[in-house]
N, C-alpha and C positions, 0 to 999 in steps of 0.2 A: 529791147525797147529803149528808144533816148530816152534822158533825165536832164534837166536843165537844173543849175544852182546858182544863186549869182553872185558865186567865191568860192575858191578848191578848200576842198574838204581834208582834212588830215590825210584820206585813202587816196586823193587826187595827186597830194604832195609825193606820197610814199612810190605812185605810181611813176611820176616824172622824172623821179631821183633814180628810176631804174634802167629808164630809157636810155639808149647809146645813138639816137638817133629823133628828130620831128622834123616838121615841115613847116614851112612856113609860105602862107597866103595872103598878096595886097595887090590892089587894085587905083589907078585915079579914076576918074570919073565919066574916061571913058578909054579906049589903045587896047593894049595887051595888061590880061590880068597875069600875075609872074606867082608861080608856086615853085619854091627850093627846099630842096633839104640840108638839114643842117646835122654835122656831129657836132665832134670833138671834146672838150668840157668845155661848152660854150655856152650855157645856158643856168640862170639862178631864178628862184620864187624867191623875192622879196617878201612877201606877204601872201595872206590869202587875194590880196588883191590886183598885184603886179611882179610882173615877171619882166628879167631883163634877160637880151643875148649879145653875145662877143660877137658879129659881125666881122667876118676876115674878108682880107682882099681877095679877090673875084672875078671871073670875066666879064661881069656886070655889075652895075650897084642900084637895081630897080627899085628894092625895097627902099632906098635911099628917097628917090624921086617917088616914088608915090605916098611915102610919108608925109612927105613937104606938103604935099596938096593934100592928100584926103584922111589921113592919120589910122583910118582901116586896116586892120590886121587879126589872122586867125590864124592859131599855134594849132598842128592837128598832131598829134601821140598815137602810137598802133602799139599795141602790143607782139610782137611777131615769136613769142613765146607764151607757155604758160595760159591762165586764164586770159580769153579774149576781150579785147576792149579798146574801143576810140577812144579817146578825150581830145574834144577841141575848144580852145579856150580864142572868146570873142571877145576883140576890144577894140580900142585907139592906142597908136604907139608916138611917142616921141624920140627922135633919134639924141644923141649925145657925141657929140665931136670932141677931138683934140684940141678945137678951139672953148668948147666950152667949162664953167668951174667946177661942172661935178666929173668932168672927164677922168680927173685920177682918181678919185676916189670910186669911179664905178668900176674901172676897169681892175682894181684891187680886190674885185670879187671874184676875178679868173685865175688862173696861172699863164708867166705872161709866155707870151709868144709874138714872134712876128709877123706881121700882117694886121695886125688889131686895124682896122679903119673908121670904125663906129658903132655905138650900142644904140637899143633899142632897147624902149621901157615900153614895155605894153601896161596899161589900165583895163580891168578884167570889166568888161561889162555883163559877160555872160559864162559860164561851165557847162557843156552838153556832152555827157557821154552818151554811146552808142554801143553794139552788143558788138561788133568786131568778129563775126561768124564767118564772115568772108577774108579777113584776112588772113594769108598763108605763114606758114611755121615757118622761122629763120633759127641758123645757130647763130651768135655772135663771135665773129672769132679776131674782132680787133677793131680800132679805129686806123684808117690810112694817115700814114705820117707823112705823104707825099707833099699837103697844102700848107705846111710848118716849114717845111726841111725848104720847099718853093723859095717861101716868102725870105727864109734866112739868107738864102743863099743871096739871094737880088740885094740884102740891104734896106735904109731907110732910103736913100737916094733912088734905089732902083724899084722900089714901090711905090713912091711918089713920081717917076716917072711912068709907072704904069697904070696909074690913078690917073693923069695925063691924058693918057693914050686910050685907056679902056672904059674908064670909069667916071668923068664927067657927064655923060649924057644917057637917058634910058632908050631901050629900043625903039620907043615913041617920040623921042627928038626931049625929052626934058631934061633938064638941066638937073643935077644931083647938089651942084652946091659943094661937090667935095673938095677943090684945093681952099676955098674961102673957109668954110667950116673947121678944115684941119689946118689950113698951112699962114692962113688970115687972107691967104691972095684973092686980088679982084676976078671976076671972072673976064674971061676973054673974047665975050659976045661982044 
């Protein structure tokens, strides 16, 4: 049966800190709604009320643009071991750029790596677990180093050109805001 809270519980935390993997759900107001998943150590509970993630460079940066416009976003947790259980955590996120002043002091919350392009702070508006009886057993046998090893090899030059290239605009034509946000540049519209 779901449970709704409206702020993670001690058992919610212990829960999140186990995970090697969530997903992540955001939508504008109308286009493609964009669900990704996320590893790596990329993710921290600030509080029972807000959670942030390391955001790496990408073939896309939807979450980016749909932030700007609608701030909607749902974190969804599976348990794929052990006791079964959803958690998905409902709120508004705020992105945090290179350009802006809590940029290094957020990103001090990760270990660093290349590729960082922006975090996300969600404000929890809602907690709703679910029983997780349908999701299937996994073993965990690693995180892929493949999106690390990527982004080093390219450099900052060579990420900034593929932010350029890939990551300016969502699959619905919006604008992300990313060389202005990180680099101060105007956009090129």
């Amino acid at each position: 049966m779901a449970r709704r809270y409206p702020a993670l519980q001690e058992a919610h935390r212990e829960f999140i800190a186990a995970q090697q993997m969530f997903f992540v759900a955001t939508a504008a107001c109308d286009g493609h709604i964009n669900l990704s998943p996320k590893g790596l150590d990329s993710l921290r509970v600030l509080d029972a009320s807000r959670v942030a993630w390391l955001n790496h460079t990408g073939s896309g940066n939807e979450t980016a643009a749909h932030v700007q416009r609608d701030g909607r976003m749902t974190l969804m947790f599976c348990a794929f071991e052990g006791d079964p259980l959803i958690l998905r955590l409902y709120g508004r996120a705020r992105a945090v750029h290179q350009q802006d002043a809590d940029w290094e002091e957020m990103l001090a919350l990760f270990p660093p790596m290349a590729g960082a392009r922006q975090l996300f702070v969600l404000d929890i508006e809602l907690v709703q677990t679910s029983c997780g009886f349908g999701v299937p057993l996994y073993d965990f046998r690693g995180q892929r180093e493949l999106l690390p090893a990527w982004a080093e090899k390219k450099g900052r030059q060579g990420l900034e050109d593929y932010w350029r290239e890939k990551n300016v605009l969502s699959l619905d034509g919006l604008d992300t805001d990313i060389m202005a946000l990180n680099l101060g540049e105007k956009a090129s519209s």
